[in-house]
GUTORSE-92074 format. One record per residue (C-alpha): residue in three letters; x, y, z. Coordinates in Angstrom, 2 decimals. Layout:
# GUTORSE-92074
resn,x,y,z
ALA,X,Y,Z
...
This chain:
# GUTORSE-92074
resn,x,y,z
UNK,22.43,-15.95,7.00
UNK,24.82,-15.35,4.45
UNK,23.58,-12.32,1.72
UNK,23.89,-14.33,-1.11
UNK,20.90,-16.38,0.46
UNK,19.32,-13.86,2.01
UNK,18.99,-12.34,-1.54
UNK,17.88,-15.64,-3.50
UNK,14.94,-16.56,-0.93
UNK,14.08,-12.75,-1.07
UNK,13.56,-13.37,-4.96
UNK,12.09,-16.21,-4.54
UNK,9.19,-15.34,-2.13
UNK,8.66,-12.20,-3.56
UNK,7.68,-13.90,-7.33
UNK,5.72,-17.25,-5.96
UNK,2.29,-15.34,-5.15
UNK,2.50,-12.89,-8.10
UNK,0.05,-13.24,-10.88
UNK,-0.03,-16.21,-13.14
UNK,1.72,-15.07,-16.48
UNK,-0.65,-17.21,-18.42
UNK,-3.61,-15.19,-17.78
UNK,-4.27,-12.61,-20.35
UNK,-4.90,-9.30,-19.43
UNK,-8.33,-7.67,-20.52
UNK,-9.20,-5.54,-23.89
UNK,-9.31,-2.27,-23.84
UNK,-7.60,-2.00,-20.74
UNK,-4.99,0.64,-20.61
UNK,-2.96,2.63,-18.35
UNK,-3.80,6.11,-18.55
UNK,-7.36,4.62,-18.93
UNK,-9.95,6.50,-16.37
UNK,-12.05,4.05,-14.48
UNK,-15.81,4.83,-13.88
UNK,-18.63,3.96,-11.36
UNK,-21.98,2.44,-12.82
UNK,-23.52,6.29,-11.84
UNK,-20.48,7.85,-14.15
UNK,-18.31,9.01,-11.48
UNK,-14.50,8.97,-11.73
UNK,-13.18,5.93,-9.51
UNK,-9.17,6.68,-10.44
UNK,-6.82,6.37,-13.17
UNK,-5.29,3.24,-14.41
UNK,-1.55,3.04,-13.84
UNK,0.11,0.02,-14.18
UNK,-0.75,-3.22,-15.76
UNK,0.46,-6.40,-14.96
UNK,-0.38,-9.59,-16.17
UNK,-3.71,-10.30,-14.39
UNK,-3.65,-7.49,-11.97
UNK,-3.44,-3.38,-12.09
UNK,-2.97,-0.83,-9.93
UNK,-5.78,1.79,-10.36
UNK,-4.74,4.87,-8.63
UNK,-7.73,6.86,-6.62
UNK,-7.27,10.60,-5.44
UNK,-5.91,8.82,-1.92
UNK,-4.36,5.57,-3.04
UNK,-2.23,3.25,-5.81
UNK,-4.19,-0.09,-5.17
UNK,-3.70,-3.32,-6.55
UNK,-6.70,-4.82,-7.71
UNK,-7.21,-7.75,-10.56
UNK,-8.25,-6.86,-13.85
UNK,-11.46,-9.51,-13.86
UNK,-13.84,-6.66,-12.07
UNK,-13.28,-4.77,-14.78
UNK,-15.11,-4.00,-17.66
UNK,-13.73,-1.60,-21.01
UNK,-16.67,-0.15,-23.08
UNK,-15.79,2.64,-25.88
UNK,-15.94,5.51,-23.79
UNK,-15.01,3.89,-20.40
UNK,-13.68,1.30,-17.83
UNK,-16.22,0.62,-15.77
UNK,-15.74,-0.53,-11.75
UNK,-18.52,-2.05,-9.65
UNK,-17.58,0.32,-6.37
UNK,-16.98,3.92,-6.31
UNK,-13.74,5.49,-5.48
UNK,-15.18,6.33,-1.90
UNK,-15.92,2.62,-1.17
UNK,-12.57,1.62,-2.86
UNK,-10.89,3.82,-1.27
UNK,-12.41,2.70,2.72
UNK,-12.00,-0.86,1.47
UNK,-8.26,-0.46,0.65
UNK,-8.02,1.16,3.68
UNK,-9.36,-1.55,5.98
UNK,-7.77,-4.30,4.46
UNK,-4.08,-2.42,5.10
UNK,-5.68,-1.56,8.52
UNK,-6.19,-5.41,9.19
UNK,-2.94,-6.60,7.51
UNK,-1.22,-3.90,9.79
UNK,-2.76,-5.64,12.85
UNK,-1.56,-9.11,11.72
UNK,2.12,-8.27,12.06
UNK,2.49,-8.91,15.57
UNK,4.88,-10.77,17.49
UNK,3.39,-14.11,18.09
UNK,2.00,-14.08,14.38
UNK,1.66,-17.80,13.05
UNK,2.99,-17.74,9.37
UNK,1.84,-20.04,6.89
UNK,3.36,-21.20,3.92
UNK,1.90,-21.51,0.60
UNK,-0.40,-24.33,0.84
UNK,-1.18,-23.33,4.44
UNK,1.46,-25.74,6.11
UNK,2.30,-23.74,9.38
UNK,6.02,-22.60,9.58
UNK,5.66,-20.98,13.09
UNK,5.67,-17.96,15.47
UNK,6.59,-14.15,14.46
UNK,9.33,-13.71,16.82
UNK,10.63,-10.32,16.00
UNK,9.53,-7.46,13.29
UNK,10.80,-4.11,12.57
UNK,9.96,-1.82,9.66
UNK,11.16,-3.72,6.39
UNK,11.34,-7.53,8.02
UNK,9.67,-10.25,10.20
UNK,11.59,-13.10,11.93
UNK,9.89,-16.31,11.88
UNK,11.26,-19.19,14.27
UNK,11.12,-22.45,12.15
UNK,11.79,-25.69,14.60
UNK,14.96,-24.25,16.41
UNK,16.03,-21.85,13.34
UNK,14.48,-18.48,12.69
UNK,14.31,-17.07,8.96
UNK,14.76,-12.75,8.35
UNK,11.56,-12.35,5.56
UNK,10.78,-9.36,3.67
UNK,7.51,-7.73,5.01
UNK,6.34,-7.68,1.49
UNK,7.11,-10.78,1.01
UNK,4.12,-11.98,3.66
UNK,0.19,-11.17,3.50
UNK,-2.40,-10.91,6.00
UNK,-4.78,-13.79,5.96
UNK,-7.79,-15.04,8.20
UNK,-5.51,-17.50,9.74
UNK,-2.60,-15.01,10.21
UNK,0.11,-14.47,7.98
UNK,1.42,-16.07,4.56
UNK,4.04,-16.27,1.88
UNK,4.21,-17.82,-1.42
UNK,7.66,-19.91,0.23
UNK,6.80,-23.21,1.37
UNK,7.82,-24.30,4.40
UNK,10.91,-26.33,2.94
UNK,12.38,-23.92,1.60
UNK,12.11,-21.16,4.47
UNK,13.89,-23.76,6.27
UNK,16.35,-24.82,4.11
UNK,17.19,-20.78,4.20
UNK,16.92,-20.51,7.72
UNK,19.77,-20.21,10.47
UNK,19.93,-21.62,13.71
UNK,17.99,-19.34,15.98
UNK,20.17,-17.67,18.46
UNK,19.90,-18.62,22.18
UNK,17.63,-17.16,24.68
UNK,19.13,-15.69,27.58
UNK,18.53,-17.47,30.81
UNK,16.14,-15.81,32.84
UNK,17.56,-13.55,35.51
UNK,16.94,-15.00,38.88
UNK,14.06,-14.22,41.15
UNK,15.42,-12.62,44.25
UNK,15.49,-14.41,47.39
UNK,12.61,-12.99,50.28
UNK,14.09,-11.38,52.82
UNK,14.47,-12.60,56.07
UNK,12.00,-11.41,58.02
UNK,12.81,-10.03,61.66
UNK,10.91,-11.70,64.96
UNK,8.83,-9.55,67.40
């Protein structure tokens, strides 16, 4: 796949499942803001806004989380978990979406179309086999779902940036029995 493309689809799924700019983002909602439990204790430490989601950073963690379980009062933002539940839910999630990239992965698209098999993964990308073409995807471009993994790409346009996969070695053959000696 030629960079140019590699670098368009890599824009491309990386700003189809972000936020929807339309959505307006909470008042009193700040970063630097410290985010409380309902008891009063410190959950973390607002860092980021953007659009309809945040990243509230915890004494372990920067996690993304949207702004609608939020609420700002005059002295506060107040959070419905504290930052040890946060904290063991963030971590189970990443847990789970670290056990669905796995060779053998089904990737979906956007509107849950399957685009096929994880047939490769290292570090920073997964290989998907589309039909007989396979597509390079940034991980962060994919999310762990119940049904495996998705992207915000449809399937269309994975394939229209795919590349013809390349071809499987023929298996090696099996070797013959030896002949076996008479008594």
């Amino acid at each position: 796949m030629n960079v140019r493309k590699s670098l368009a689809l890599s824009v491309a799924v990386l700003t189809l499942p972000l936020a929807a700019p339309g959505l307006a983002q909470q008042p009193g909602l700040h970063v630097g803001a410290t985010v409380t439990d309902p008891q009063g204790g410190t959950v973390g430490t607002i860092a980021a806004i953007n659009g309809a989601n945040l990243i509230l950073h915890t004494d372990r963690h920067d996690i993304p989380v949207p702004v609608t379980p939020f609420t700002a009062t005059p002295n506060s933002v107040l959070f419905g978990m504290t930052q040890a539940q946060l904290d063991a839910a963030y971590e189970q999630a990443q847990a789970a979406a670290a056990q669905a990239f796995a060779v053998g992965a089904i990737l979906r698209d956007s509107a849950g179309v399957v685009v096929g098999p994880v047939t490769a993964l290292d570090a920073a990308t997964v290989t998907v086999r589309i039909d007989a073409n396979v597509v390079r995807l940034p991980r962060a471009a994919l999310a762990a779902s119940p049904n495996g993994l998705v992207t915000g790409a449809t399937r269309a346009q994975l394939l229209a940036a795919s590349v013809p996969a390349p071809p499987q070695p023929a298996p090696a053959p099996s070797p013959s029995p030896s002949p076996t000696s008479g008594n």
